[in-house]
N, CA, C and O atoms as a GROMACS GRO file, in nm:
protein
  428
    1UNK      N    1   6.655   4.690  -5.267
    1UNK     CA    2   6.570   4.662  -5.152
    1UNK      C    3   6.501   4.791  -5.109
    1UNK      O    4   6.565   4.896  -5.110
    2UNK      N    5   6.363   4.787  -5.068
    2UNK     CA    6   6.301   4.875  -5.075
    2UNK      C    7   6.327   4.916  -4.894
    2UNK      O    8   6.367   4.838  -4.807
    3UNK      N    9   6.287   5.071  -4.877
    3UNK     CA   10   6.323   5.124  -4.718
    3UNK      C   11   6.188   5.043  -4.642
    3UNK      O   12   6.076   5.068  -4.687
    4UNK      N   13   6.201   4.958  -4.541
    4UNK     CA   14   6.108   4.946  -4.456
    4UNK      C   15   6.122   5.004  -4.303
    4UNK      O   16   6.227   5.022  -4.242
    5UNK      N   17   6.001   5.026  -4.262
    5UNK     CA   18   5.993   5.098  -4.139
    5UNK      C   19   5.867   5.017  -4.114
    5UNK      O   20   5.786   4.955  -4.183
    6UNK      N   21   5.898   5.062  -3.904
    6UNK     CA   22   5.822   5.004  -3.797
    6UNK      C   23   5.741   5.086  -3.735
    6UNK      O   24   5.810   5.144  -3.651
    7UNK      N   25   5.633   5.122  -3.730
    7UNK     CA   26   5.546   5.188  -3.650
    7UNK      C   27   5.382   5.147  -3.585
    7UNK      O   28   5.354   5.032  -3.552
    8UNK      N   29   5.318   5.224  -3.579
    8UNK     CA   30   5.204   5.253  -3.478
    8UNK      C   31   5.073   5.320  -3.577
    8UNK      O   32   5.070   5.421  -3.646
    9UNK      N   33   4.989   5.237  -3.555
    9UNK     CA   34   4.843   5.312  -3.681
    9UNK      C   35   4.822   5.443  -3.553
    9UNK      O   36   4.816   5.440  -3.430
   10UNK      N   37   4.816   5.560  -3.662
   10UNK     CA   38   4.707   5.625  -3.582
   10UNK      C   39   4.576   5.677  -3.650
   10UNK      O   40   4.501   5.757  -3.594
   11UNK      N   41   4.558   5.634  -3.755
   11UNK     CA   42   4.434   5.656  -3.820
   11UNK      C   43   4.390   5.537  -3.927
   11UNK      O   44   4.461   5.499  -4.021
   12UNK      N   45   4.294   5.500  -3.901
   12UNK     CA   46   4.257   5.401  -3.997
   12UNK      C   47   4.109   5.446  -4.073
   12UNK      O   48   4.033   5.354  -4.105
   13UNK      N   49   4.061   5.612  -4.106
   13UNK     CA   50   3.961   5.594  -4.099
   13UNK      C   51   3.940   5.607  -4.258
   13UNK      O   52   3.836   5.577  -4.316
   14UNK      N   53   4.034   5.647  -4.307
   14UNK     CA   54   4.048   5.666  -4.452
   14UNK      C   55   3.997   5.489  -4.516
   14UNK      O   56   4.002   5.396  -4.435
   15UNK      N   57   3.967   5.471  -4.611
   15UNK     CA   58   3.976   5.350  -4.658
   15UNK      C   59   4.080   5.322  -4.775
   15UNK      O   60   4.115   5.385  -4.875
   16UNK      N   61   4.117   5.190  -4.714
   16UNK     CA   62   4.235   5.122  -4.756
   16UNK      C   63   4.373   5.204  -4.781
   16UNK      O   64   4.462   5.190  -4.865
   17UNK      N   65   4.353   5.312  -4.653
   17UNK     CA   66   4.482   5.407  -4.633
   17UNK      C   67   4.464   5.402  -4.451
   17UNK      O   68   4.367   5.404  -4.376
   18UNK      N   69   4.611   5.397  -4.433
   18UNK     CA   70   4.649   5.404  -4.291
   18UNK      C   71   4.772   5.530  -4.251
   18UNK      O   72   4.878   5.577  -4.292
   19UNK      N   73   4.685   5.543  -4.156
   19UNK     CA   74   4.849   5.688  -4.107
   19UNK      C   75   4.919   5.604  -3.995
   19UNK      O   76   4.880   5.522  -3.912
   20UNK      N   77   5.045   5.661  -4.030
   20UNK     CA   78   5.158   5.552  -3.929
   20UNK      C   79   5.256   5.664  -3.868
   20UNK      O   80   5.322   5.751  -3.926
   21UNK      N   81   5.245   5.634  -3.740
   21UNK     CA   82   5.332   5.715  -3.669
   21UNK      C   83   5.463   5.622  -3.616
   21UNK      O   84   5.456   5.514  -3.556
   22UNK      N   85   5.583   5.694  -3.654
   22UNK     CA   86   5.711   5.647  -3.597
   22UNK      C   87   5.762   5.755  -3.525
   22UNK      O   88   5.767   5.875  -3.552
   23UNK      N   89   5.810   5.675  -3.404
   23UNK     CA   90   5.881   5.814  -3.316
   23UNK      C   91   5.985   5.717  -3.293
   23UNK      O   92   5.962   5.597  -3.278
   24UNK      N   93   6.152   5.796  -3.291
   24UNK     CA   94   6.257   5.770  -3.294
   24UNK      C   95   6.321   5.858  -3.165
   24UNK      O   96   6.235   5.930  -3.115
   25UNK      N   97   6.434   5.868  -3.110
   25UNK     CA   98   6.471   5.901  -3.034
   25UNK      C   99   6.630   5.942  -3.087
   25UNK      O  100   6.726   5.874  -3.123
   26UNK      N  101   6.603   6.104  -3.072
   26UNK     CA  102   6.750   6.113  -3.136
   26UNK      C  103   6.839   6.244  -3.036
   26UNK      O  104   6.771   6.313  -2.960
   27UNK      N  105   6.951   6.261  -3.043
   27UNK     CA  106   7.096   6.319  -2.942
   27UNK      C  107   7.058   6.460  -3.047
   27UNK      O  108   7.024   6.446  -3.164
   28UNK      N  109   7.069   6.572  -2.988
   28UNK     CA  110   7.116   6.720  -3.039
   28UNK      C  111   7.266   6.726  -3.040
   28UNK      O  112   7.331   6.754  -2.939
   29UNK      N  113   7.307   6.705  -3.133
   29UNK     CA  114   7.436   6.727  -3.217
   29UNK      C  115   7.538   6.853  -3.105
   29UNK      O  116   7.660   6.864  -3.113
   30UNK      N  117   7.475   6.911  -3.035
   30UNK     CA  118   7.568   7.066  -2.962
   30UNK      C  119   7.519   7.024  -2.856
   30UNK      O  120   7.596   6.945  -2.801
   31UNK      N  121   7.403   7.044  -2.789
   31UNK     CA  122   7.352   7.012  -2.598
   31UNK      C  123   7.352   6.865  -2.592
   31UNK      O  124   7.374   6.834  -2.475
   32UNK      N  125   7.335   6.742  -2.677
   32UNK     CA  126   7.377   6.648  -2.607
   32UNK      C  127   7.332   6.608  -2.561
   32UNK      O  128   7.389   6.514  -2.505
   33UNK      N  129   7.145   6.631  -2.520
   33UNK     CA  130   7.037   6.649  -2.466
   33UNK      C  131   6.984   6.558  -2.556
   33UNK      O  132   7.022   6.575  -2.672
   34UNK      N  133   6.861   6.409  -2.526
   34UNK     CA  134   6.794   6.354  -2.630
   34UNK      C  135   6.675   6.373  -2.608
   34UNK      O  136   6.639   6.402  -2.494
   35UNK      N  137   6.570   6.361  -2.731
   35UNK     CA  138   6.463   6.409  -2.794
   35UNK      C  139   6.390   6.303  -2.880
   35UNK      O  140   6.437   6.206  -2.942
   36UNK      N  141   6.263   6.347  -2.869
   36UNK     CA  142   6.140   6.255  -2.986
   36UNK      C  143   6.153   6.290  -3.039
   36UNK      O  144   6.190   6.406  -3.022
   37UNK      N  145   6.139   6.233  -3.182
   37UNK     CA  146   6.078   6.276  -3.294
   37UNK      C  147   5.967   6.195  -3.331
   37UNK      O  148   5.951   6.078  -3.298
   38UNK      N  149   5.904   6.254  -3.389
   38UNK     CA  150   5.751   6.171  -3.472
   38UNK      C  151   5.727   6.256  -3.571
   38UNK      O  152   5.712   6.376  -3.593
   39UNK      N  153   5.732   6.065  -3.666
   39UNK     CA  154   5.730   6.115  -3.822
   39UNK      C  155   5.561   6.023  -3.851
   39UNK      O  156   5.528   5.913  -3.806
   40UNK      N  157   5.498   6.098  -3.924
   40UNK     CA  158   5.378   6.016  -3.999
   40UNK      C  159   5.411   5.988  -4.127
   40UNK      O  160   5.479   6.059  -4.201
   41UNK      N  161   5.373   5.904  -4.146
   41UNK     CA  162   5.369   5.841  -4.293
   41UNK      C  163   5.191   5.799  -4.342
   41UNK      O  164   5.124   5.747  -4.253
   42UNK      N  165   5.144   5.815  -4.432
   42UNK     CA  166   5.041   5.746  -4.485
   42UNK      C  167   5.082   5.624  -4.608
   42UNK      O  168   5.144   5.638  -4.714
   43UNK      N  169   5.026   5.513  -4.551
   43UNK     CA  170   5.028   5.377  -4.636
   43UNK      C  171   4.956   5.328  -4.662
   43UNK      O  172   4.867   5.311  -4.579
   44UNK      N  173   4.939   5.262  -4.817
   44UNK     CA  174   4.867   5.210  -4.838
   44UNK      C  175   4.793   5.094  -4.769
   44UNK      O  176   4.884   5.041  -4.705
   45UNK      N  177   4.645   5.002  -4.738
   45UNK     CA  178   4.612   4.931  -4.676
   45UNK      C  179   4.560   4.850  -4.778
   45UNK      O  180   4.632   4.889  -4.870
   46UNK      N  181   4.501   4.781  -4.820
   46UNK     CA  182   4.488   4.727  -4.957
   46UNK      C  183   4.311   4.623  -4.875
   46UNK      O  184   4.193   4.652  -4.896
   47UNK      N  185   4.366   4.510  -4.788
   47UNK     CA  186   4.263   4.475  -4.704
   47UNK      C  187   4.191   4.523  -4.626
   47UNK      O  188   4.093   4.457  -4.591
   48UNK      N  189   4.213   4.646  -4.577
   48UNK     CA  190   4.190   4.713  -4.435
   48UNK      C  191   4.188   4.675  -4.336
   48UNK      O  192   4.109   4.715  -4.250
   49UNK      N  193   4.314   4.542  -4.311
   49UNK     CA  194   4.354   4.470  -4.202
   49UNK      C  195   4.371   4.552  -4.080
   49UNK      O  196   4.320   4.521  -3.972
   50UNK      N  197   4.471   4.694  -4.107
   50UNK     CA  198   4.533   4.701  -3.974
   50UNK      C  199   4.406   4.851  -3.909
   50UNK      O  200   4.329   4.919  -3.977
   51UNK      N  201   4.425   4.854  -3.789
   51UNK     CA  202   4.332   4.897  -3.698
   51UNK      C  203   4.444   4.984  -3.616
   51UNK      O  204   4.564   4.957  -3.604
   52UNK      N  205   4.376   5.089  -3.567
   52UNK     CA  206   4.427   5.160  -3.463
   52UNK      C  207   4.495   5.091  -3.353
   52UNK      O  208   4.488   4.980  -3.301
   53UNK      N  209   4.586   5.232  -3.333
   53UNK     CA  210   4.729   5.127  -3.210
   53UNK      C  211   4.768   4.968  -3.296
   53UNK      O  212   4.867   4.940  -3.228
   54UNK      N  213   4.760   4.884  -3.368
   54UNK     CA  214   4.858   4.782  -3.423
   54UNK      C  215   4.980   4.848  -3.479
   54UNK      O  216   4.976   4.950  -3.548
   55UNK      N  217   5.099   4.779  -3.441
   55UNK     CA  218   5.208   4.791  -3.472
   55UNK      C  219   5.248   4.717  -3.636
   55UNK      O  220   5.250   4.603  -3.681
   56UNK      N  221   5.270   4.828  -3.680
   56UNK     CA  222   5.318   4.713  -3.826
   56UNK      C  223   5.416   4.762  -3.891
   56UNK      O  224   5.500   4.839  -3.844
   57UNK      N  225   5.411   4.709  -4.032
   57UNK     CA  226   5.555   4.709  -4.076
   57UNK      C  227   5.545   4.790  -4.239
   57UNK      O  228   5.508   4.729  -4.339
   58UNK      N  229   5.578   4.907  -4.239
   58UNK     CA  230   5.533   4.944  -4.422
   58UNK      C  231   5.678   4.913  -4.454
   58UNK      O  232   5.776   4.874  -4.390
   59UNK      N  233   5.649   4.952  -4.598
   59UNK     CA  234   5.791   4.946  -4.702
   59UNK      C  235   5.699   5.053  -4.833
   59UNK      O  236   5.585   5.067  -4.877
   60UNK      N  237   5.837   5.108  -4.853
   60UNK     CA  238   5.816   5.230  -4.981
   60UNK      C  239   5.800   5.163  -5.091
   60UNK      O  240   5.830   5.044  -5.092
   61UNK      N  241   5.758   5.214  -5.185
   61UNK     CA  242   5.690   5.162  -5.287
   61UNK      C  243   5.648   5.326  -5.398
   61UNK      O  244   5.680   5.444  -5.385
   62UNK      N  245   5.553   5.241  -5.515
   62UNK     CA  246   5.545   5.337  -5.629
   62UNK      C  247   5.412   5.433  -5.546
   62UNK      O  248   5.329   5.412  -5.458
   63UNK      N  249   5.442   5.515  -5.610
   63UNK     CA  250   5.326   5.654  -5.514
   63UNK      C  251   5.148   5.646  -5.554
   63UNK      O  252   5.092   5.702  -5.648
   64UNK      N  253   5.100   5.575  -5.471
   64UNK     CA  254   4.964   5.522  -5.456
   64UNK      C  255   4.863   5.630  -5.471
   64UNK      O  256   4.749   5.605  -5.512
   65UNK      N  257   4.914   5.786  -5.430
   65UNK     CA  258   4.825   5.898  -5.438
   65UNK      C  259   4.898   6.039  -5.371
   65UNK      O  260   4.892   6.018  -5.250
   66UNK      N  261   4.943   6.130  -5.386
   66UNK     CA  262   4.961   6.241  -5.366
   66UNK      C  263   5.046   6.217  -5.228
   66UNK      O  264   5.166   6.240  -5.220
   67UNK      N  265   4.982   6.177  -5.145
   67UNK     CA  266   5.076   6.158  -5.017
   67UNK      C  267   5.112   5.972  -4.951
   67UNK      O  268   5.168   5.940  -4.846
   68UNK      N  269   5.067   5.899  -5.039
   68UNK     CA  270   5.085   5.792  -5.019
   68UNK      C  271   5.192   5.681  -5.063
   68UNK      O  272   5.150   5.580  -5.119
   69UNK      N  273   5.304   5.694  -5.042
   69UNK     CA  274   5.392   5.604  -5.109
   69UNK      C  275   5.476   5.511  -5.032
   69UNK      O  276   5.597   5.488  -5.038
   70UNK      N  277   5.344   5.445  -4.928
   70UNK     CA  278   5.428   5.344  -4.885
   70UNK      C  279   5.298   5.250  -4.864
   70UNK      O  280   5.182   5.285  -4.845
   71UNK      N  281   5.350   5.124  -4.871
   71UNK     CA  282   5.202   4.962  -4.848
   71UNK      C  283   5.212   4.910  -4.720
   71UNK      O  284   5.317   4.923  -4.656
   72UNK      N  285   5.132   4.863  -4.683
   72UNK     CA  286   5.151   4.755  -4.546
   72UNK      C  287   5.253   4.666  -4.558
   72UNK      O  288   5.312   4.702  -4.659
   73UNK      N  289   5.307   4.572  -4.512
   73UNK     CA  290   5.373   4.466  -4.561
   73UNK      C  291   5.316   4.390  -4.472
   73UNK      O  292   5.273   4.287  -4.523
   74UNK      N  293   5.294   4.400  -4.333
   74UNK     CA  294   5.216   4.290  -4.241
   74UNK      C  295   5.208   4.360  -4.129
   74UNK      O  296   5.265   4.468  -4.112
   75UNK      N  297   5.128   4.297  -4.039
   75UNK     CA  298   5.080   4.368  -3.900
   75UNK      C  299   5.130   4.307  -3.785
   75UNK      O  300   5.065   4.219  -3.730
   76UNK      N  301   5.252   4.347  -3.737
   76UNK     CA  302   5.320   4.270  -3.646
   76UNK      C  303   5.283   4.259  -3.506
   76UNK      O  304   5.356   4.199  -3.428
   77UNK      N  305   5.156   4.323  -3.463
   77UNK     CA  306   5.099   4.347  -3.362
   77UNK      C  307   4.933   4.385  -3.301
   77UNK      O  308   4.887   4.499  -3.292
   78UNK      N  309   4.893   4.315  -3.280
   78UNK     CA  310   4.762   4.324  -3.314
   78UNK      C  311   4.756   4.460  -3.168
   78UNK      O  312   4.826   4.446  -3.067
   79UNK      N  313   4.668   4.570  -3.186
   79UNK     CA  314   4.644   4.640  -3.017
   79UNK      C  315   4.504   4.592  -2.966
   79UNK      O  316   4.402   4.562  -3.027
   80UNK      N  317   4.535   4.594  -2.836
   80UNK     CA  318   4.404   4.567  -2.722
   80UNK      C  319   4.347   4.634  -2.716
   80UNK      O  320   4.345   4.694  -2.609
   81UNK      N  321   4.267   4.672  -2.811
   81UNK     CA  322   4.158   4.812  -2.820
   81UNK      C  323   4.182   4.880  -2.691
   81UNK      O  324   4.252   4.842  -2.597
   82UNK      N  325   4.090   5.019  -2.706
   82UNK     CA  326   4.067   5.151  -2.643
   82UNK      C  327   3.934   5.085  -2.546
   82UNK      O  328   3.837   5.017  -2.580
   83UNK      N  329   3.983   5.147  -2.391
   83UNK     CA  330   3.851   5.101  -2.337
   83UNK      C  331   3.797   5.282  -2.295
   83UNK      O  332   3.878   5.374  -2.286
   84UNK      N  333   3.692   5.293  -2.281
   84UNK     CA  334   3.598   5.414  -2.303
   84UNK      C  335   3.519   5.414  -2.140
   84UNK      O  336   3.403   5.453  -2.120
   85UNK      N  337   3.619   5.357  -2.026
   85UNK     CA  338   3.561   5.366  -1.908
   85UNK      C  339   3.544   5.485  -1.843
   85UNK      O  340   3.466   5.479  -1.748
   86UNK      N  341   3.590   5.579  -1.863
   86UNK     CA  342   3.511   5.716  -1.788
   86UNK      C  343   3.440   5.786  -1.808
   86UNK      O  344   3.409   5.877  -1.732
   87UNK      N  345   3.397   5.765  -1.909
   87UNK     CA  346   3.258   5.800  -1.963
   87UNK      C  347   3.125   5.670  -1.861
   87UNK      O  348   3.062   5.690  -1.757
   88UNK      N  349   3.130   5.547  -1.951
   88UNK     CA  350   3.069   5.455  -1.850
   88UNK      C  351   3.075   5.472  -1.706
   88UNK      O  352   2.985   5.424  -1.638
   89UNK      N  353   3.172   5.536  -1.653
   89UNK     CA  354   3.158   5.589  -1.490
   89UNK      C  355   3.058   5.678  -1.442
   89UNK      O  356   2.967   5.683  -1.359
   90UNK      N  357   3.126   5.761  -1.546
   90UNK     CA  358   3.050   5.864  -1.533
   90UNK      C  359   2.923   5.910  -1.482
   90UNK      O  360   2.895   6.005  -1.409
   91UNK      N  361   2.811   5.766  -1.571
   91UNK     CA  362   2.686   5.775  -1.629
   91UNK      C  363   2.633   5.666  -1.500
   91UNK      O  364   2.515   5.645  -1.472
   92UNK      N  365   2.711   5.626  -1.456
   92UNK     CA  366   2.683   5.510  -1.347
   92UNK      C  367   2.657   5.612  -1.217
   92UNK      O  368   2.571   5.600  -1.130
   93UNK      N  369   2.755   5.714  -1.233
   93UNK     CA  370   2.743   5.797  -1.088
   93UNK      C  371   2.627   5.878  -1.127
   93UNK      O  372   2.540   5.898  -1.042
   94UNK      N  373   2.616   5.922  -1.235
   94UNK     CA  374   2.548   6.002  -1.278
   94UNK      C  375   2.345   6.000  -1.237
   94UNK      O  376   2.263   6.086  -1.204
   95UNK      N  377   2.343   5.855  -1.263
   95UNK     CA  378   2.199   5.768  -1.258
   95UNK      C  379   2.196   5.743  -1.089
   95UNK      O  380   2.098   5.759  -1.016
   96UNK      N  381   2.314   5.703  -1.055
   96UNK     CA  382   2.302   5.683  -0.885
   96UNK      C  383   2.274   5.796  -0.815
   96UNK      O  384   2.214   5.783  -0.708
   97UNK      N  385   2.316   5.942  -0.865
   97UNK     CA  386   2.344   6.086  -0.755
   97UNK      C  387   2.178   6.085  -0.820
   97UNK      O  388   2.094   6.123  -0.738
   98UNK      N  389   2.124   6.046  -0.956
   98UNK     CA  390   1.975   6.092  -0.957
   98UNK      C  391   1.864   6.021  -0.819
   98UNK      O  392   1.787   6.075  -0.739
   99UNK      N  393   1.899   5.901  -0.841
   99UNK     CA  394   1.823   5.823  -0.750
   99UNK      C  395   1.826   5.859  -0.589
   99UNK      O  396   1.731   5.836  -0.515
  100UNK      N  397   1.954   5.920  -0.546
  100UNK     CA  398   1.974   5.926  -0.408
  100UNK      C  399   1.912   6.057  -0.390
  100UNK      O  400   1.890   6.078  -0.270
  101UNK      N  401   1.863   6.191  -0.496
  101UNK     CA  402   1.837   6.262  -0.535
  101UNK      C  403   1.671   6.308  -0.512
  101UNK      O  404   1.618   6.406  -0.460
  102UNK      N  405   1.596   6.130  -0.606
  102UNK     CA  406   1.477   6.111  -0.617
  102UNK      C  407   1.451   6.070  -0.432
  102UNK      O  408   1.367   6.110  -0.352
  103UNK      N  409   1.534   5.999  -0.421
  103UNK     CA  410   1.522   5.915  -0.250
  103UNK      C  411   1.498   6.050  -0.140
  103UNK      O  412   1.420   6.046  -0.045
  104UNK      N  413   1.566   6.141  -0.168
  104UNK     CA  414   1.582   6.255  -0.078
  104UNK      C  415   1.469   6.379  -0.071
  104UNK      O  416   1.433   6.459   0.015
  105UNK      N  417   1.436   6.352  -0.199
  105UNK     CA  418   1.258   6.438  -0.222
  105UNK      C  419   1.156   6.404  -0.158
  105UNK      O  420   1.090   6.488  -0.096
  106UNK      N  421   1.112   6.232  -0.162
  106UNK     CA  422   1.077   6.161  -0.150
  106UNK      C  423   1.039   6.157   0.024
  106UNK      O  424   0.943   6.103   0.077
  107UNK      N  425   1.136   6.223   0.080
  107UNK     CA  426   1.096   6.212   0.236
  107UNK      C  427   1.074   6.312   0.291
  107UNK      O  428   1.043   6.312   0.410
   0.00000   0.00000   0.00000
């Protein structure tokens, strides 16, 4: 049985390759103190199903390319895209401080 693991896309821009981030949570052996870890993996994508932030599922496999030796197996999570609102704020205040700007010359 091949190793499968659960993680998080964080790059999909490669084609039909995905980077997968797993972060685990592990105890220091002496302080006793717990800690992240984050491991990347690059996997193969074959469809170019999975998308940034989806949660999915690889499994190891024969070595696809230099750093690639693991496949999708399925996408257990679709993500609610990235929203890009402070920028759009931004440009809203931005056009309004012009106008109140133009309004204030104006008299």
């Amino acid at each position: 049985m091949a190793q499968t693991l659960i993680g998080t896309v964080t790059s999909d821009k490669r084609d039909k390759t995905i980077t997968v981030s797993i972060t685990s949570r592990e105890t220091h052996p002496l302080y006793r103190k717990q800690y992240s870890h984050t491991r990347k993996y690059t996997a193969h994508d074959e469809k170019n199903e999975a998308k940034l932030g989806d949660k999915v599922e690889i499994e190891a496999c024969r070595p696809f390319s230099k750093t690639c030796s693991y496949k999708l197996v399925k996408v257990l999570e679709k993500s609610h895209g990235t929203i890009a609102l402070k920028d759009e704020v931004n440009e809203v205040e931005g056009v309004a401080k012009k106008v109140e700007d133009a309004e204030e010359g104006d008299k």
